[in-house]
N, C-alpha and C positions, 0 to 999 in steps of 0.2 A: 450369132453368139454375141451376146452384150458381154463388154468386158470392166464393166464401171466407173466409178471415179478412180482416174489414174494420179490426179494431183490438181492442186490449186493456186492460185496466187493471188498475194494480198495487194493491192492498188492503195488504200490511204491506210496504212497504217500512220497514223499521224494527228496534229490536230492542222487547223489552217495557218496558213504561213501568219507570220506577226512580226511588228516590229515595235520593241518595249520600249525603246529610246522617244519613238513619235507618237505609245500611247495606245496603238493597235493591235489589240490581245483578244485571245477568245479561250473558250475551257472553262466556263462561270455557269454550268449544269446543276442546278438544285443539288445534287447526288454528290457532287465533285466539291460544289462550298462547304457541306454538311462534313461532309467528310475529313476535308482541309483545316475545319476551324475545332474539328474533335480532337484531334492532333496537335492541333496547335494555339488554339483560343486563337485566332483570325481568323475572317470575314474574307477573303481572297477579294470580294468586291471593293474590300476600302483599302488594298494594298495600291499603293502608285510605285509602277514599275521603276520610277527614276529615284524616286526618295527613300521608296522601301524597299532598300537594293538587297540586302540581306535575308530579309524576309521573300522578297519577290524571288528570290534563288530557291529556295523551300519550295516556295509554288508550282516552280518551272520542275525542279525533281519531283513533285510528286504527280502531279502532269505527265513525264515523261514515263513514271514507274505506273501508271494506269497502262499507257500502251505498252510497256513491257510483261505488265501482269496478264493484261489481253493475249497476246501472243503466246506467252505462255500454258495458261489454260486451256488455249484453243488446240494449239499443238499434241497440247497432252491427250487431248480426248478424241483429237482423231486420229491418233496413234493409238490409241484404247481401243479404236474400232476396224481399223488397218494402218499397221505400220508399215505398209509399202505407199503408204499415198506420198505423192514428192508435194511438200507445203517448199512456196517461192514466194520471195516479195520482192516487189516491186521499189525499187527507195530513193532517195536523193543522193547525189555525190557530192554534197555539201564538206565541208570538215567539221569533224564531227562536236565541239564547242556551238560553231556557229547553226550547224542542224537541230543541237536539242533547245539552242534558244531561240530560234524563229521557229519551229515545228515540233518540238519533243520527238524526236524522233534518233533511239539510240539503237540503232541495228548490228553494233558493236556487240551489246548483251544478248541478242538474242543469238547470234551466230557463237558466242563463247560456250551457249547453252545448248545448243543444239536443237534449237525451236526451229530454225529452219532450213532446208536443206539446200535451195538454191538462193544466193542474193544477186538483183538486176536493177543494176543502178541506173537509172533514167539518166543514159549519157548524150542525149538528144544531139547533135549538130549536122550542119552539111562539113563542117568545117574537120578535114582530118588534125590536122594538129590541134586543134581544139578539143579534139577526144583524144586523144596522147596526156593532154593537159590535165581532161576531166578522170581519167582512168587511172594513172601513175600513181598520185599521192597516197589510193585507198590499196596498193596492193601490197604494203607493209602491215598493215592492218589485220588481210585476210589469209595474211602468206602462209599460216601455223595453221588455220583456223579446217576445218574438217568440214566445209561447203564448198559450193564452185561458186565462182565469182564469175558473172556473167556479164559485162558491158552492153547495152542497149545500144543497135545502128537502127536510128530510125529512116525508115522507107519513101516517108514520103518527099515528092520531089526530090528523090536522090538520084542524081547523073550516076550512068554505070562505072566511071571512069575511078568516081567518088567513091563509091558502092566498093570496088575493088580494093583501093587503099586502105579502105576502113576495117574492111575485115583482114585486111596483111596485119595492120595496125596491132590489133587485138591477138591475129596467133602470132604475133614474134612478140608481145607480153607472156607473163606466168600469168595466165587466167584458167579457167576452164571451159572457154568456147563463148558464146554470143550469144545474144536475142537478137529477136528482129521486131519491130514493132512499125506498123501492124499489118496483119495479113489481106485486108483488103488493099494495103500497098506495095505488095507483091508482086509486080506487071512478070511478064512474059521474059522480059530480056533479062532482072535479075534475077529469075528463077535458072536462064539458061547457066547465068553467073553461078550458083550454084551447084547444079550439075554438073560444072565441071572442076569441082574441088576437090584436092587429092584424095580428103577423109572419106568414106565409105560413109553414105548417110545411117546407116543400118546400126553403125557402132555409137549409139546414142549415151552421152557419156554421164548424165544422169541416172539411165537404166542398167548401162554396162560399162561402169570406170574401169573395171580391168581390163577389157577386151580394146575400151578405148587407149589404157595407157599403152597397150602390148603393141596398137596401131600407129598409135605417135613415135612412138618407138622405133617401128618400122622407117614408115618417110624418114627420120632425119638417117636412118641406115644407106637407105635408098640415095640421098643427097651427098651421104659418105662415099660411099661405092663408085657416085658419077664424079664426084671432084678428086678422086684420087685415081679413078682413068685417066682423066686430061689433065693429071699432074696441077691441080689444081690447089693442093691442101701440099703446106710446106711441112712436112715430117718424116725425118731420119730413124732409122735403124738406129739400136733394138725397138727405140718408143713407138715406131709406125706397129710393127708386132705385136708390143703389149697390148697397146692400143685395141688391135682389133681383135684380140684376145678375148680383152677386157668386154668390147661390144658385143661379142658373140656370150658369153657367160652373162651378159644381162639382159642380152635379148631372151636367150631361152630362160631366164628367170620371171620373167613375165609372160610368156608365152605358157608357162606352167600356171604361173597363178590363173590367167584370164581360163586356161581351159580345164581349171581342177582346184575353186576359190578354198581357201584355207588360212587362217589367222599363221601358219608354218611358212606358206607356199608367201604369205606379204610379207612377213619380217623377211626374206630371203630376199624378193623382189627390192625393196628397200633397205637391205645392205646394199644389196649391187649395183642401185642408182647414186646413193650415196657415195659407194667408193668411186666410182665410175666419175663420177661429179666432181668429186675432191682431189683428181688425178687431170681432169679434162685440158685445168688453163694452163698448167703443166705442160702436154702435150702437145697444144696448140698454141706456145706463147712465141714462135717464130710466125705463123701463120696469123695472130693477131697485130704483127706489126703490120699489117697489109691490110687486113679484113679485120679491122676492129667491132666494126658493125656487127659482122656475121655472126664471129664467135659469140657476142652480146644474144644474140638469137638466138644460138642453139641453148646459152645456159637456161633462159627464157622459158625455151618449151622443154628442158625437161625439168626446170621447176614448176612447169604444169602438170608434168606428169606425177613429178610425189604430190601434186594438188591432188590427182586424180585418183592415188592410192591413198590418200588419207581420206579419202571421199570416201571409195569404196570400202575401207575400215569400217567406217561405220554404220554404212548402208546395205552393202553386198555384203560383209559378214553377219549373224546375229546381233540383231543390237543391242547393247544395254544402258539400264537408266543414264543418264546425263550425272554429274555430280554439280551439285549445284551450291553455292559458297550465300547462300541465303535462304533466310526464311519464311521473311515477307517483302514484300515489294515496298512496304514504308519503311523498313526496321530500319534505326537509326537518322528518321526523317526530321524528327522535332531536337528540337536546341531549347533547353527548360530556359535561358537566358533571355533567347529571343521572345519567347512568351512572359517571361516575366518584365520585361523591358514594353511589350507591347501594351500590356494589363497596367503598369504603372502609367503611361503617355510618355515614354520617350522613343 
């Protein structure tokens, strides 16, 4: 049984890296000047990055609204043809100023737009704090945003020891799980690494957000249950009660959604993560004087998990169009000023 294209991912969305300040720019396509100078009466070829600072900004936006318009288009039409395929890109963890001016690359818009359903930001290092570093800044960005945010651990010559840290790393962040890159650097021993991770591989959270949030949900139950055996979690009466009140009414509220999806059965699921959330530091603010850390963790992953319910919104229930707050990908690109200032020789 063939089962088709299940999904794709983009590698260069982009143009080649540059640097305007020393002169080294690319993007000068017959198609792309033609285009630039209709819009704007300049020749993109006689603009000098450093002198034609204003001008050179117009460039670099319309540069960047090519590969947005790319994306765009492309998304649209193979969602025209299957809207279950998962479109992923691949992108830089740059900030995002510094990414559209060495690269044009604003992966900000297309995740507002919902052009793509997974983003994997090239978080390349052996180094675990170094991916603390690369990962942190971009997840106020995606924290709203209706994609899962994926961190890239790359494989090659990676120590297991490494290996281990890096993915702790990533599930005690709000993300939505990992890549791995790449599979021919996949040995034997970080596969066993793997296999023995608490998630059930089966609950693939791309394909099943709900049944994944219902399971995250679980483990940290499960870490509940063991630390309040060995008197571990400092919580008095009535709040230990509500408390677990509280958990059992949100467990089963996702445990509904993941086994019976329904836009009813999510708004319910996300009241009760929400209250749950808004009550937590509350309940745990004796036990954070001790385990600062922890509690850090658990908010973590379960603002993974409304990641994972605002994923599944859009994907596991019917979808519908994107609203999208433009028309064209130039509109509003030309400054009559700037052209008019250009046309005179100032």
């Amino acid at each position: 049984m063939t089962m088709g294209l299940m999904g794709f991912i983009w590698t260069i969305l982009r143009y080649p890296f540059q640097n305007a300040a020393g002169r080294i720019t690319f993007g000068y396509g017959a198609a792309a000047r033609q285009q630039f100078q209709t819009l704007t009466g300049v020749d993109p070829v006689e603009l000098d990055p450093v002198e034609d600072r204003s001008l050179w900004g117009l460039w670099t936006q319309f540069r960047t609204d090519q590969v947005n318009g790319f994306v765009q288009e492309a998304a649209r039409n193979v969602r025209r043809l299957n809207p279950d395929v998962i479109l992923s890109a691949a992108v830089f963890a740059l900030p995002d100023n510094e990414r559209q001016q060495k690269l044009q690359q604003d992966w900000e818009t297309w995740i507002n737009a919902g052009d793509i359903d997974l983003l994997v930001p090239m978080t390349y290092t052996l180094d675990t704090r170094r991916l603390a570093q690369m990962v942190e800044p971009n997840l106020d960005i995606v924290s709203r945003s209706p994609i899962l945010f994926l961190p890239s651990l790359k494989l090659l010559e990676m120590p297991k020891v490494e290996f281990l840290d890096q993915m702790q790393v990533v599930r005690d962040l709000p993300t939505g799980g990992y890549a791995l890159f790449a599979v021919r650097h996949l040995t034997d021993e970080l596969q066993e690494v793997l296999r023995q991770s608490s998630i059930s591989s089966t609950q693939v959270p791309y394909r099943q957000p709900f049944l994944a949030a219902q399971a995250r949900f679980a483990v940290l139950e499960q870490e509940w249950e063991f630390l309040l055996e060995q008197e571990e979690i400092t919580i008095f009466e009535p709040e230990r009660s509500q408390w677990l009140q509280t958990v059992a009414e949100t467990a089963a509220a996702l445990e509904a959604l993941a086994a019976n999806p329904s836009s009813e059965g999510l708004r319910v699921a996300q009241s009760s993560m929400q209250t749950f959330q808004q009550q937590f530091s509350n309940w745990m603010r004796l036990d954070a004087l001790q385990h600062p850390y922890r509690i850090s963790t658990w908010l973590n992953r379960m603002a993974a998990i409304e990641v994972l319910l605002r994923y599944g919104e859009r994907t596991a229930l019917p979808r519908t169009p994107p609203v999208r707050n433009w028309d064209s990908p130039h509109r509003n690109l030309v400054d009559p000023q700037h052209s008019a200032d250009r046309e005179n020789g100032h």
